[in-house]
N, C-alpha and C positions, 0 to 999 in steps of 0.2 A: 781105714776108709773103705765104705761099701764101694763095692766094682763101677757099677754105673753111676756114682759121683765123683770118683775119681777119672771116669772118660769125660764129664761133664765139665769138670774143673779143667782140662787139661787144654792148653791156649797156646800161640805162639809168644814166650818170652823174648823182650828185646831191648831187657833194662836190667838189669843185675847188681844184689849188691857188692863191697867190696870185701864178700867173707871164701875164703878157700872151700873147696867139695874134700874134707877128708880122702882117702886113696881108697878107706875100709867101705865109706857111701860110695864111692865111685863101683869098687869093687860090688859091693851086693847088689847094685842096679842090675850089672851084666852076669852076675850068679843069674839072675833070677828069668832077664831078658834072652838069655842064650838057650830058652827052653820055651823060644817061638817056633812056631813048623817054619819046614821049610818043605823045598820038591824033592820028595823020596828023601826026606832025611838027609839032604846035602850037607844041611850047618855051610853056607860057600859064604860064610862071613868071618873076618876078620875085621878089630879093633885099635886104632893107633892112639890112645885115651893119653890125651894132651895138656899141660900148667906149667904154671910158672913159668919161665925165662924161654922153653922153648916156646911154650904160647907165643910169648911176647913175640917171637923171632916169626914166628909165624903171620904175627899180626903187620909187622913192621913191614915184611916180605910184600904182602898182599896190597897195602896200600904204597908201598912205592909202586907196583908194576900200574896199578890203577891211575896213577897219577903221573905217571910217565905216559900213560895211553898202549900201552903195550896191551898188545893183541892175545887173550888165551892159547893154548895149543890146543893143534887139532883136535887132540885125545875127548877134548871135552866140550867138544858141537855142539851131542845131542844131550846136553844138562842146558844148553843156552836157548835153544826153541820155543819164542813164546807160542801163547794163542793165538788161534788164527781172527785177523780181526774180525767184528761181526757175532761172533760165537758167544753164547753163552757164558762161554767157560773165559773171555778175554772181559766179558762184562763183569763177570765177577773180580778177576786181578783187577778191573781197573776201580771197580767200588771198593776193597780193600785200602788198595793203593790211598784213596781220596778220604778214608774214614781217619789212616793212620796220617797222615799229612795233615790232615785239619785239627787232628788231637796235638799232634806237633807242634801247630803256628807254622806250618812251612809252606809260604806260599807257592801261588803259581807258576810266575816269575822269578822267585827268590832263587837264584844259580846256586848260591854258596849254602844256607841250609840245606838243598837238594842233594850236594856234593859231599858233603856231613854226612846227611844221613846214611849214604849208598856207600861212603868210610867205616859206619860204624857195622856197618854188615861185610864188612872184609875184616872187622875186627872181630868178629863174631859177638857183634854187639857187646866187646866190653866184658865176656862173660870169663869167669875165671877157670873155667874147663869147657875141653872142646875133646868131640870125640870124633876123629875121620873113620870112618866105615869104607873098609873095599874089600872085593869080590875077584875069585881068580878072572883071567882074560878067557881060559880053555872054556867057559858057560858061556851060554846064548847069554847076551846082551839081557833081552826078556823076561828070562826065567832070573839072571841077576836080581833084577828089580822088584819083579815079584817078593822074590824072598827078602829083600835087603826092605820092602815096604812093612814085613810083618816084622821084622824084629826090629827096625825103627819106631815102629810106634807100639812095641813093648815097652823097649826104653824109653819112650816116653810119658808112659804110665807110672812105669814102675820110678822113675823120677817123681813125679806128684803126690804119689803116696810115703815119699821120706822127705816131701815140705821145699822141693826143687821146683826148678820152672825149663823150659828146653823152649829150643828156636830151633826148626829142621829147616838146611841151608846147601843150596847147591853154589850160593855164590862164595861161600866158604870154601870152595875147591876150585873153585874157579881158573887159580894160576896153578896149575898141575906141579909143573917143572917145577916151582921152589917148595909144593909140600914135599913136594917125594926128595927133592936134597935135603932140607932139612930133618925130616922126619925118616930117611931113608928107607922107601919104601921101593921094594922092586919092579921091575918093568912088568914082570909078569901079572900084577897086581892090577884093576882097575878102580880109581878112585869113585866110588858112589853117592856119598851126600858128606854133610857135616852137619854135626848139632849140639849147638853153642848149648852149655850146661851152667847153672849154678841157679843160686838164693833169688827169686824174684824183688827188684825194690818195686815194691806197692805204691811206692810214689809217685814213679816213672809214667807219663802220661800214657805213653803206647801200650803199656800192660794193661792197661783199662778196655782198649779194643776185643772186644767178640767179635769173629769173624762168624757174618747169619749162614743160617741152612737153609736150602732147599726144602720148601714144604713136602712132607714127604709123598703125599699124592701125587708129587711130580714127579718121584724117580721111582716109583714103584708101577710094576704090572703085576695084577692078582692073576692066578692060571688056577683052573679046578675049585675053586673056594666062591 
């Protein structure tokens, strides 16, 4: 697949079928993704490349705390921050939000779809691989992100070009505490994103969403030209 169809093809998946990511596809994803820049060559990324029964334990985890109403830990504030209302940038979450709901059937009112759906993204939508991505604690916050942004959306290229679909999820990490007992990951480590991986079902109504762009006369300033 040419480069600029495969940026083009690449969408948030959030319907998955029920076929396993081989370990050798899993593996060549991040062959190929761990050769994003980073700052001065840090690589400050680390992969905890997740299936099967721990998934499960993962999934099980996330929606008991969500349904108990248990409160995240602090660790993970600043992944919970929406936009600020008014903003541009919260008018877009919220036309998102109303394109995938309406492709769903879920109304406005409807408590229990709503509650569904916000389940199925602590299951990481269902999908049969999950990869948590974290970053040591001793890096600026900032410079984390930067770099954890470019080799997130390697991986998720390099997904679409071997016939995969990804969801990149911060609610996926959401319950700090039981990924790191489960998955045992150390203190010194900070948790960054998560992104649900596998086989898109074509059927699935929300895979049919395109999320629009920005015309680009609006985020562009020509200088000298």
């Amino acid at each position: 697949m040419e480069l600029q169809d495969t940026i083009k093809e690449r969408k948030s998946i959030r319907g998955f079928l029920e076929k396993p990511v081989p370990k050798d596809v899993l593996n060549q994803i991040l062959a190929i993704s761990v050769r994003a820049p980073s700052t001065k060559n840090a690589q400050p990324w680390h992969f905890y490349v997740v299936t099967g029964e721990t998934l499960e334990q993962l999934k099980r985890a996330n929606v008991e705390r969500f349904r108990s109403s248990e409160d995240p830990p602090e660790e993970m504030a600043h992944t919970l921050i929406e936009p600020e209302k008014g903003t541009v940038y919260r008018d877009r979450q919220v036309d998102i939000g109303k394109r995938l709901f309406k492709i769903m059937d879920i109304g406005r009112e409807d408590k229990a779809k709503r509650i569904e759906w916000i389940e199925r993204g602590f299951r990481y939508f269902d999908a049969p691989a999950a990869i948590i991505l974290v970053g040591d604690k001793s890096r600026p916050i900032e410079g984390a992100y930067l770099d954890a942004g470019l080799v997130i959306q390697t991986i998720c290229l390099a997904a679409v070009d071997l016939g995969l679909g990804t969801c990149i999820q911060n609610q996926g990490i959401t319950y700090a505490d039981a990924i790191r007992d489960i998955l045992q990951i150390p203190d010194d480590k900070r948790l960054l994103v998560a992104i649900a991986l596998g086989y898109p079902d074509d059927d699935f109504p929300a895979n049919k969403v395109i999320s629009p762009r920005e015309d680009l006369e609006n985020v562009i300033t020509w200088c000298g030209l």
